[in-house]
ChimeraX commands (.cxc) that place a marker at each C-alpha (Angstrom):
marker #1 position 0.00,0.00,0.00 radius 0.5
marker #1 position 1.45,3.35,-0.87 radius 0.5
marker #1 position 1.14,6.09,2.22 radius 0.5
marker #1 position -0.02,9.54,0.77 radius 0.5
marker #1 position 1.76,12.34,2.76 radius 0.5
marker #1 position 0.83,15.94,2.57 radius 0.5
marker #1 position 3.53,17.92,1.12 radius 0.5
marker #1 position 4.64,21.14,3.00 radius 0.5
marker #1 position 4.65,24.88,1.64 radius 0.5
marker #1 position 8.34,24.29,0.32 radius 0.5
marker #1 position 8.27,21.10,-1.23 radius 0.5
marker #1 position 5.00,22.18,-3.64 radius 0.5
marker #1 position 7.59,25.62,-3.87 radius 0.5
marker #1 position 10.17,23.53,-5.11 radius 0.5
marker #1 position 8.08,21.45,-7.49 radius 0.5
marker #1 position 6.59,24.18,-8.61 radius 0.5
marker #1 position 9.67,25.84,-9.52 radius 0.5
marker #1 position 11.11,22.61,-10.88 radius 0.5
marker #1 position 8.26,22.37,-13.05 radius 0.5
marker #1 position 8.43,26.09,-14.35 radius 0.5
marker #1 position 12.26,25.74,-15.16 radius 0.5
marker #1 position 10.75,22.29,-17.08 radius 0.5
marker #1 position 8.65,24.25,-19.02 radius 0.5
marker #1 position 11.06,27.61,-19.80 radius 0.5
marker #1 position 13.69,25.16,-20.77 radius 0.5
marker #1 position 11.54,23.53,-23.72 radius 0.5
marker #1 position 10.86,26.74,-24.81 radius 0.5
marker #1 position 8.09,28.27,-23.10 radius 0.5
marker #1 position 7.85,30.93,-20.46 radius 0.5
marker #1 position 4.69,30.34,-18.32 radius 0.5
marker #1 position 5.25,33.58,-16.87 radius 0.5
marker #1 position 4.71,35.32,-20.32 radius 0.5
marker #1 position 2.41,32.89,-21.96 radius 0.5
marker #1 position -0.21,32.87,-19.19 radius 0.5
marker #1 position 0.19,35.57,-16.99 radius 0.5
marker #1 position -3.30,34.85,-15.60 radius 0.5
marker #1 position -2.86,31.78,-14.71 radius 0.5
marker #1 position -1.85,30.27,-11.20 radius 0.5
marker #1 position 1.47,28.96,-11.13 radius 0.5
marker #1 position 0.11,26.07,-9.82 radius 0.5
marker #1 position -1.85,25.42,-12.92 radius 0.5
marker #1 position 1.05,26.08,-15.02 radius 0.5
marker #1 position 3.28,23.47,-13.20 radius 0.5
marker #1 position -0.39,20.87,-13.20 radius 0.5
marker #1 position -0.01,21.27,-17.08 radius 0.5
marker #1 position 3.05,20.07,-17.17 radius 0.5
marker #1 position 2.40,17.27,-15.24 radius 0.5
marker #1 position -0.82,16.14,-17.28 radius 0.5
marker #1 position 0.78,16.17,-20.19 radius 0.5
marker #1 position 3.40,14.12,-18.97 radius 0.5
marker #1 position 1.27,11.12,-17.73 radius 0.5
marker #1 position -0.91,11.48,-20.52 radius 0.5
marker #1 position 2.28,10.78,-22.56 radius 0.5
marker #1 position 2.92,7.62,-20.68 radius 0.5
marker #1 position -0.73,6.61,-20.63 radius 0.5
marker #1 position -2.03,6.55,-23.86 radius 0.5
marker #1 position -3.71,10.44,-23.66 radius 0.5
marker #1 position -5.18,10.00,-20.02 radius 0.5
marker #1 position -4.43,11.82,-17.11 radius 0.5
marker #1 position -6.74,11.22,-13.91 radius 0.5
marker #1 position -6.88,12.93,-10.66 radius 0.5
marker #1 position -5.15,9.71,-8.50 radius 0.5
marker #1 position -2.20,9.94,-10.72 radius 0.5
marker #1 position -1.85,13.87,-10.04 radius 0.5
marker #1 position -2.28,13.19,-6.33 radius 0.5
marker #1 position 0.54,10.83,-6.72 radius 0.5
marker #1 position 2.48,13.88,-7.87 radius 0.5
marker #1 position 2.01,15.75,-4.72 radius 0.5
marker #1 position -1.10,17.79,-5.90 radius 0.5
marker #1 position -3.89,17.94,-3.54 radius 0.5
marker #1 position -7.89,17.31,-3.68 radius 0.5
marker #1 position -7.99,21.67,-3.01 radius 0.5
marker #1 position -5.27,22.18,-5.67 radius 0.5
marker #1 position -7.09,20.09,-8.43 radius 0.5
marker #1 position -10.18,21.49,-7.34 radius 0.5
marker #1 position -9.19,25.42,-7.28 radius 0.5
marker #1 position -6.26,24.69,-10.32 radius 0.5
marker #1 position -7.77,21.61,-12.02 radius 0.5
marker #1 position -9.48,23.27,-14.90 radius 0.5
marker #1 position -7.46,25.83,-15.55 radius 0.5
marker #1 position -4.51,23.48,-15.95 radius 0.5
marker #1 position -6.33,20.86,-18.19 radius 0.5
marker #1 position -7.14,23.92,-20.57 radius 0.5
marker #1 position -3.43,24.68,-20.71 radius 0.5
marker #1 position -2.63,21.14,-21.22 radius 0.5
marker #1 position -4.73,20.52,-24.03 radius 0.5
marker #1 position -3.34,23.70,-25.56 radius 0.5
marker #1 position -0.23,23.09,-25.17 radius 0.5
marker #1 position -0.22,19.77,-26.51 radius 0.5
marker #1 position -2.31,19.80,-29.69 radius 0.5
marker #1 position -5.20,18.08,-28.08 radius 0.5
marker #1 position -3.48,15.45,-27.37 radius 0.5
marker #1 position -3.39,15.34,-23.37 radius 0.5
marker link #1:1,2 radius 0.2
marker link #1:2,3 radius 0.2
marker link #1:3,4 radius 0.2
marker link #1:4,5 radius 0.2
marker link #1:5,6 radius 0.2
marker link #1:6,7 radius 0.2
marker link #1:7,8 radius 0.2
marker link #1:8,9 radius 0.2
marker link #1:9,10 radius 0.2
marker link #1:10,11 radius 0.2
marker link #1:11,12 radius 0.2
marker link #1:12,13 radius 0.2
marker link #1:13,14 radius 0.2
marker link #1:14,15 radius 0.2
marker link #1:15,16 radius 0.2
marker link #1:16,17 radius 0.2
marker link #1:17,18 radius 0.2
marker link #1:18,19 radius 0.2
marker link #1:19,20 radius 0.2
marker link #1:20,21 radius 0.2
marker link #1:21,22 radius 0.2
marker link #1:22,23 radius 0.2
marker link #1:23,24 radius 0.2
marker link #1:24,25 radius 0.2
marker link #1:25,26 radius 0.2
marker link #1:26,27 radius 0.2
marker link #1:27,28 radius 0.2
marker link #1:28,29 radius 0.2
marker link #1:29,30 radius 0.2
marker link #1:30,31 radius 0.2
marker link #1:31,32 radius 0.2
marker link #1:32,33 radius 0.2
marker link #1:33,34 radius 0.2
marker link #1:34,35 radius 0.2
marker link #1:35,36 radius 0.2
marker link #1:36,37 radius 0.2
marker link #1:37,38 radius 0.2
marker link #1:38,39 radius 0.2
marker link #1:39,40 radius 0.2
marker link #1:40,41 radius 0.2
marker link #1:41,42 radius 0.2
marker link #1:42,43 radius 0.2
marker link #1:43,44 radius 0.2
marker link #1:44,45 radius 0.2
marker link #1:45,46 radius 0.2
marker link #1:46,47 radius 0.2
marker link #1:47,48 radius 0.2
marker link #1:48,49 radius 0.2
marker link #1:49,50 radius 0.2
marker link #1:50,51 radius 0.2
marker link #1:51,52 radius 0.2
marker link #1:52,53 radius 0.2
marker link #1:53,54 radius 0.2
marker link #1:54,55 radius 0.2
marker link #1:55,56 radius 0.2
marker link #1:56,57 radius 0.2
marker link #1:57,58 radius 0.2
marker link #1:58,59 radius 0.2
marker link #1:59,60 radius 0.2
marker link #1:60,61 radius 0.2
marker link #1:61,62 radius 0.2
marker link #1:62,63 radius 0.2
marker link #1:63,64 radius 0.2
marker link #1:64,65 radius 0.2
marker link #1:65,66 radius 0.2
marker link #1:66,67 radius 0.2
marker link #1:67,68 radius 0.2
marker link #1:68,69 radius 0.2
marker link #1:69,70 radius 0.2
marker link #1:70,71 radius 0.2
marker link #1:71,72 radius 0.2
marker link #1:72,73 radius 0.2
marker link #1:73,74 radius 0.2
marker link #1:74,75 radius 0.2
marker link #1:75,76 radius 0.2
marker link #1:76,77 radius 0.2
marker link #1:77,78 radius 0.2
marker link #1:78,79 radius 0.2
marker link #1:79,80 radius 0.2
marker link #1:80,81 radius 0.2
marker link #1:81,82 radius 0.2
marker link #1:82,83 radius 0.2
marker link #1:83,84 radius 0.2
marker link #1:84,85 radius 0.2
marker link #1:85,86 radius 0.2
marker link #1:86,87 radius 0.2
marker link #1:87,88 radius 0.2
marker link #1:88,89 radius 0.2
marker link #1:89,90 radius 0.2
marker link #1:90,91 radius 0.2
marker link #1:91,92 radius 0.2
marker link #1:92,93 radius 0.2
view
């Protein structure tokens, strides 16, 4: 069985900021492109377009959880970020 443990205000810093560097390094500058979005959302996008990629075009909530994002996060970020996603891979995440 795999324990679920909240992540504190500096770890979900740090992935965030992982995540954005992610992002500027391929080329795109969340900051710029989508300055009305939460970086939270930005860094979610990233993520569901990465397990889509390993899952065939599917990304579901339990696999974001698994990536440290949390029932509020998906529920305040969740749509925002699956816009982005979408967008930012052709319709294919």
């Amino acid at each position: 069985m795999i324990q679920m443990l909240p992540m504190t205000a500096a770890e979900i810093a740090a992935r965030d900021a992982a995540r954005s560097a992610t992002l500027a390094g391929a080329g795109l500058d969340p900051a710029r492109a989508t300055p009305d979005l939460h970086p939270t959302a930005v860094a979610m996008a990233g993520h569901m377009i990465d397990i889509a990629a390993l899952n065939g075009g599917a990304c579901r909530d339990v696999e974001l959880k698994l990536r440290g994002f949390t029932d509020a996060e998906l529920a305040e970020h969740g749509a925002a970020a699956n816009r982005l996603a979408l967008g930012c891979s052709g319709g294919r995440a």
